[in-house]
C-alpha positions in Angstrom: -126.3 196.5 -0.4 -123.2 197.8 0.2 -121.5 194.6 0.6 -123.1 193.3 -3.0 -122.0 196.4 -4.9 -118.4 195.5 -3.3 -118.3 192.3 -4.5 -119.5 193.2 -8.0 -116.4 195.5 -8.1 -113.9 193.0 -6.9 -115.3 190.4 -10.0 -115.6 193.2 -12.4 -111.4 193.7 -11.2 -110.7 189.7 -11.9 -112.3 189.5 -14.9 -110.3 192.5 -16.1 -107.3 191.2 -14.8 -108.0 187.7 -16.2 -108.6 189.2 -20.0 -105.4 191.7 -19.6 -103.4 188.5 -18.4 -105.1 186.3 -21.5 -102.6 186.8 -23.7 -99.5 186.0 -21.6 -101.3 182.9 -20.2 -101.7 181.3 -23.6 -98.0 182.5 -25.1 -96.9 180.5 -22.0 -98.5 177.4 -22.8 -97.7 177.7 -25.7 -94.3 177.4 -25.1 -94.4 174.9 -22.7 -96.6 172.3 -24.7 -94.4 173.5 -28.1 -97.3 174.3 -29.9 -96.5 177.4 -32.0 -97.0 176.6 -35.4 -95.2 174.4 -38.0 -93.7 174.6 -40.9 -93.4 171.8 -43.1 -95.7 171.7 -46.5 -96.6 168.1 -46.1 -95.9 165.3 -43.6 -96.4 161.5 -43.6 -96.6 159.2 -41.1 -94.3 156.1 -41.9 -94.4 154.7 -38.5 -96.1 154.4 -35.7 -94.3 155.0 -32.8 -90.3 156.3 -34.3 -87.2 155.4 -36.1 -84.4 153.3 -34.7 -83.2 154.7 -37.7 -83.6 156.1 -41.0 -81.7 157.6 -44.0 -83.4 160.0 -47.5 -82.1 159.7 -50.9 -79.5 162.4 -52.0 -82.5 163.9 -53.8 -85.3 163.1 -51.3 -86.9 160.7 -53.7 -86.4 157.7 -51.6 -86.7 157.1 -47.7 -85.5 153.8 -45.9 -86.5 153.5 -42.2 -85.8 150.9 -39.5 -88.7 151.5 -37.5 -89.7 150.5 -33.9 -92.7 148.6 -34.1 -92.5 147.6 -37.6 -89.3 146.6 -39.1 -87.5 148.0 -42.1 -89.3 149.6 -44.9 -88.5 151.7 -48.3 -90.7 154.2 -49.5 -90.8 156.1 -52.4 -91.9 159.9 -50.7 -93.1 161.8 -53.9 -96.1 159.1 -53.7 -96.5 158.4 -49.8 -95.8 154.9 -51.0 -94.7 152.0 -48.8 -92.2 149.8 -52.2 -90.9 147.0 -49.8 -90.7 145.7 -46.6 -86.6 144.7 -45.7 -86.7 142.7 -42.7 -83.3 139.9 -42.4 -85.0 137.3 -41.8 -88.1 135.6 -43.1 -90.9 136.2 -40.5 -89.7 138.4 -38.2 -89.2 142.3 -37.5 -85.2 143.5 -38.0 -83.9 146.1 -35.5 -82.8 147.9 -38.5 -79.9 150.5 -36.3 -78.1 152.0 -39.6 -79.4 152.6 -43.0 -78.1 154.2 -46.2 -79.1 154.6 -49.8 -76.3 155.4 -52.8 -76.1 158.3 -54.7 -77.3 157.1 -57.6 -80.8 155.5 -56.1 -79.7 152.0 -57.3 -79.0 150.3 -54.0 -79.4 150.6 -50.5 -77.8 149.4 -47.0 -79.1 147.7 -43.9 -77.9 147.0 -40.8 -79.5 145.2 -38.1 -78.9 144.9 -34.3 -77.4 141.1 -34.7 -74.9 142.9 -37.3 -75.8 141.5 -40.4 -75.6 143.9 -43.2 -77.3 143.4 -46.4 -77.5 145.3 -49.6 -81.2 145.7 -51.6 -81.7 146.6 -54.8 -84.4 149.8 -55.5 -85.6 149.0 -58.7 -86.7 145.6 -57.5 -86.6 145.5 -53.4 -84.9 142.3 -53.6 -81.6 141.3 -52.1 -78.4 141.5 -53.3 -76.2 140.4 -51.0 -75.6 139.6 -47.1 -72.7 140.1 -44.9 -71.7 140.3 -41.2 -69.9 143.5 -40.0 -66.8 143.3 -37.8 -68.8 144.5 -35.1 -71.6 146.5 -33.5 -72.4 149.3 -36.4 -73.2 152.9 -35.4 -73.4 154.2 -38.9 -73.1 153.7 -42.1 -72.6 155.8 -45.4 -72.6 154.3 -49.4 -70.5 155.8 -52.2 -71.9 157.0 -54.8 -72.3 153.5 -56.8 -73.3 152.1 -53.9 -69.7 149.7 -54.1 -68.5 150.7 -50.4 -69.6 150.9 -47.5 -68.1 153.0 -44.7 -69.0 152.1 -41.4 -68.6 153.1 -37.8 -68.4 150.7 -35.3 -69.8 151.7 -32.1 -68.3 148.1 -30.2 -65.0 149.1 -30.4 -63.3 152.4 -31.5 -62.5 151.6 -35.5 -64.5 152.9 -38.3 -64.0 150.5 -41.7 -64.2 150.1 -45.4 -66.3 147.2 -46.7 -66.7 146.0 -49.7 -71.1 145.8 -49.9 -71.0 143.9 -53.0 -68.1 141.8 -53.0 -67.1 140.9 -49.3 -64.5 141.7 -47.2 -62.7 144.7 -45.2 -60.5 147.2 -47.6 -59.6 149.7 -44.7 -59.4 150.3 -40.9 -59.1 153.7 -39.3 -59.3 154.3 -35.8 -60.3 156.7 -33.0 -59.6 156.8 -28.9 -63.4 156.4 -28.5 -66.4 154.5 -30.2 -67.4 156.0 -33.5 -70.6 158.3 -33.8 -71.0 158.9 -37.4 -69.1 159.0 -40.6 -69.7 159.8 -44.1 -67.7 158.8 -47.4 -67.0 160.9 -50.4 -69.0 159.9 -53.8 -65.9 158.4 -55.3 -64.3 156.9 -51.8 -61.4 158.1 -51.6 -62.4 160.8 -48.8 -64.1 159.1 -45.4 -65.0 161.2 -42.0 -65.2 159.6 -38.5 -66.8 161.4 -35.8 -66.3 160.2 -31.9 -66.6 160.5 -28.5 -62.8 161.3 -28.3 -64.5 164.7 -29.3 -62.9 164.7 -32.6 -63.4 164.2 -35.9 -61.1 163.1 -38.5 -60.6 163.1 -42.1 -59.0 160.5 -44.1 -57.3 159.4 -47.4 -59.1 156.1 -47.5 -57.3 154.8 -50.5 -54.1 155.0 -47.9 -55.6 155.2 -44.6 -53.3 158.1 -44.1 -55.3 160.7 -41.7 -55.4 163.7 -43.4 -56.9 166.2 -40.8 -57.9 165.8 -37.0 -60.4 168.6 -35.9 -61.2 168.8 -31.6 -64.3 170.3 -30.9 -64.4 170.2 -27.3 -67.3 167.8 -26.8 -68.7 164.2 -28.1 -68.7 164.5 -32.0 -72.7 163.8 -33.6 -72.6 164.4 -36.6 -70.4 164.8 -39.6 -71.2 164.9 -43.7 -69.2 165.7 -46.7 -70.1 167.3 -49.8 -70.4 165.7 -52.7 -67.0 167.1 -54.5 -65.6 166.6 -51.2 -64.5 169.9 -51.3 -66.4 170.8 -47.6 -66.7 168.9 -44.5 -69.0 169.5 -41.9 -68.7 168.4 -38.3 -70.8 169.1 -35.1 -70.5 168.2 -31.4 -73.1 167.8 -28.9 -74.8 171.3 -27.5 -75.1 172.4 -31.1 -71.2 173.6 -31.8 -70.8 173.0 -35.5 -68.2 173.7 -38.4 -67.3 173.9 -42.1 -64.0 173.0 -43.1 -61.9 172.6 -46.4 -61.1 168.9 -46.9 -57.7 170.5 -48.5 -56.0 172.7 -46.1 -58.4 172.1 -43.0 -59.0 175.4 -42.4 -62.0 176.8 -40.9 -64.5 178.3 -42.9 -67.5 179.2 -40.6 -68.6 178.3 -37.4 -72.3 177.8 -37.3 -73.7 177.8 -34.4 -75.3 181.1 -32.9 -74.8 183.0 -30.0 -75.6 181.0 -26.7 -75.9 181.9 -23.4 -72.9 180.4 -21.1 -75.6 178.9 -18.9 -77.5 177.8 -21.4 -77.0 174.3 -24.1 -77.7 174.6 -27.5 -79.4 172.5 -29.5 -77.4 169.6 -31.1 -77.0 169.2 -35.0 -78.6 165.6 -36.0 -78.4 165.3 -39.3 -76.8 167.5 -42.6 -76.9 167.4 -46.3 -74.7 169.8 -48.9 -76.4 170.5 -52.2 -75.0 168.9 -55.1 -73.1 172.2 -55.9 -71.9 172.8 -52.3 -73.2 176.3 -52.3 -75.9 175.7 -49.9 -76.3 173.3 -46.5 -78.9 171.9 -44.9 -79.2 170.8 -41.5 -81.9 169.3 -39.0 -81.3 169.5 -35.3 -82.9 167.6 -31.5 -85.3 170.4 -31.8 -87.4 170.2 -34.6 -85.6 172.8 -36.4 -84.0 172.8 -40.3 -81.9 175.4 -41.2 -80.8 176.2 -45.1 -77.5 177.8 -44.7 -75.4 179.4 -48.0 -72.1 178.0 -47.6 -69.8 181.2 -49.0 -70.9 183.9 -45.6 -73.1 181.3 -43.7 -76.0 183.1 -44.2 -79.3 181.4 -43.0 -81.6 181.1 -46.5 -84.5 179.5 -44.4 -85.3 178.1 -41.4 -88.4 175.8 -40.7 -89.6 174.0 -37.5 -91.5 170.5 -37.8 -94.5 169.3 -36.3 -94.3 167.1 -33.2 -96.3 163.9 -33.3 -98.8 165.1 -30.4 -98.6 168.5 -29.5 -99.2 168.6 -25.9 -96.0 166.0 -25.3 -93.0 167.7 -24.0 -90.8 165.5 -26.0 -88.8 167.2 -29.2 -88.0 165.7 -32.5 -84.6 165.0 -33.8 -84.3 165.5 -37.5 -82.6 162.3 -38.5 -81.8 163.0 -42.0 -82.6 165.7 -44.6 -82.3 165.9 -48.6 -82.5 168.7 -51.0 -85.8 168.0 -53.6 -85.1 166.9 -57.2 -87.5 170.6 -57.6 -85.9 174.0 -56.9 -87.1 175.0 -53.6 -88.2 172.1 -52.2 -86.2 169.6 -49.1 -87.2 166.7 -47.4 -86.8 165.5 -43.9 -86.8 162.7 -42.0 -87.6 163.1 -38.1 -87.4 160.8 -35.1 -91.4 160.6 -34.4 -91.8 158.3 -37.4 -93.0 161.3 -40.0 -91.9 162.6 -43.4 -91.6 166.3 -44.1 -91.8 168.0 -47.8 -90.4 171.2 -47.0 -90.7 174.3 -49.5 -88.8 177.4 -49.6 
């Protein structure tokens, strides 16, 4: 009797120790399998598996995607709609490894693994006109008519000028290291080359005159300018990231937040100024968009993204982000093969 009353104690004292523990138990699986909520309004699925690569519209509108399993693809977001299919050859699947899309949503760029470029147009889907690039392209970024193309090569250590519609190179600038990313201003004159030299430049690209050089201490990701190319932004790997003046150079803020010394932070993928430069958005490895005000760096909003299956340890990098043509509303682009309407 004794021995049963005992043991009716001891599981009365698990059970209460189970329940008191409960809530720690799930907060810690919940961290480890990441799921602890989303943030997004919408999402789409445009692929299956992921991007090789992928580029949004200056307004969100329009999404073109170089996808694993299925080739190149446009699609116009406000409808979920797949417009076109932009593959390089007749037949088969393009490794699609850079994309871009003009300011003004008449044309958009390609690049495959075999480095043929080729220019579409968006009103129709159809083809413009074909070209081979110099060499193995990292990245690419369209003026705003869509005229040049500015391209980092990741084959060797330039970053070039090219003429999309007409043929031919106009300029070559040149790092220590391969090229990462770059980014031209809406009229061209302005380009910006990020490398593994761990810095990025900016250059007069009517000259070919380098303007600024900027060391960040580490392999340079991602850089973007604003459309007035009044601002620069440039960010290294571990998430250290900075606005600058394209004029004087000077720093304006530094954006990334306090991290501990033994500790990485997260690394900026992809950023987008607004069209009046006052505000910048930014998506990061870790499934998390950030609104920032440009003037005191204050952060307007902050949103994390779904994963693709929630009990996978593996993140999503936020490949390219937009603001909306609404008020209040952004777009993103993430590495999972989704589409997310963000709201504010």
């Amino acid at each position: 009797m004794l021995y049963c009353q005992a043991w009716s104690h001891i599981q009365q004292t698990l059970t209460a120790y189970r329940l008191q523990r409960l809530p720690i138990i799930i907060a810690w699986v919940l961290l480890l399998t990441g799921c602890t909520g989303s943030d997004e309004d919408k999402l789409w699925e445009l692929a299956l598996q992921g991007y090789y690569s992928s580029a949004l519209s200056a307004d969100g509108s329009y999404a073109v995607i170089g996808s694993i399993y299925h080739g190149g693809s446009c699609w116009k977001l406000s409808k979920a709609e797949r417009l076109y299919d932009w593959n390089h050859a007749k037949g088969q699947l393009s490794n699609l490894v850079s994309v871009g899309v003009a300011g003004n949503n008449l044309v958009a760029a390609t690049v495959d693994d075999l480095r043929t470029i080729v220019l579409w147009e968006l009103a129709t889907g159809k083809s413009l006109a074909y070209w081979q690039a110099p060499g193995e392209v990292s990245s690419l970024s369209l003026t705003q008519d869509g005229g040049l193309a500015f391209l980092g090569i990741s084959s060797d250590t330039r970053a070039i000028v090219f003429n999309i519609k007409q043929g031919g190179i106009i300029r070559t600038v040149e790092h220590e290291d391969r090229v990462n990313d770059v980014a031209i201003s809406a009229s061209g004159d302005l380009g910006i080359t990020g490398s593994d030299d761990f810095t990025a430049k900016l250059w007069n690209l009517n000259t070919g005159e380098m303007l600024h050089s900027w060391d960040l201490g580490n392999k340079i990701t991602t850089v973007e300018l604003s459309s007035d190319g009044f601002y620069a932004f440039i960010s290294a790997q571990s998430g250290l990231a900075q606005i600058r003046e394209t004029g004087s150079g000077k720093l304006v803020h530094e954006l990334n937040e306090y991290v501990h010394w033994m500790q990485r932070g997260d690394t900026y993928t992809s950023a987008r100024f607004s069209l009046d430069s006052s505000q910048l958005l930014t998506g990061s490895n870790n499934r998390e968009i950030k609104l920032y005000r440009v003037k005191d760096k204050k952060i307007l909003k902050r949103w994390t993204v779904s994963k693709r299956s929630w009990w996978l340890p593996t993140g999503v990098a936020l490949q390219s982000v937009a603001f909306g043509e609404k008020t209040g509303t952004y777009y993103a682009l993430g590495s999972n093969g989704y589409a997310y309407l963000l709201k504010k």
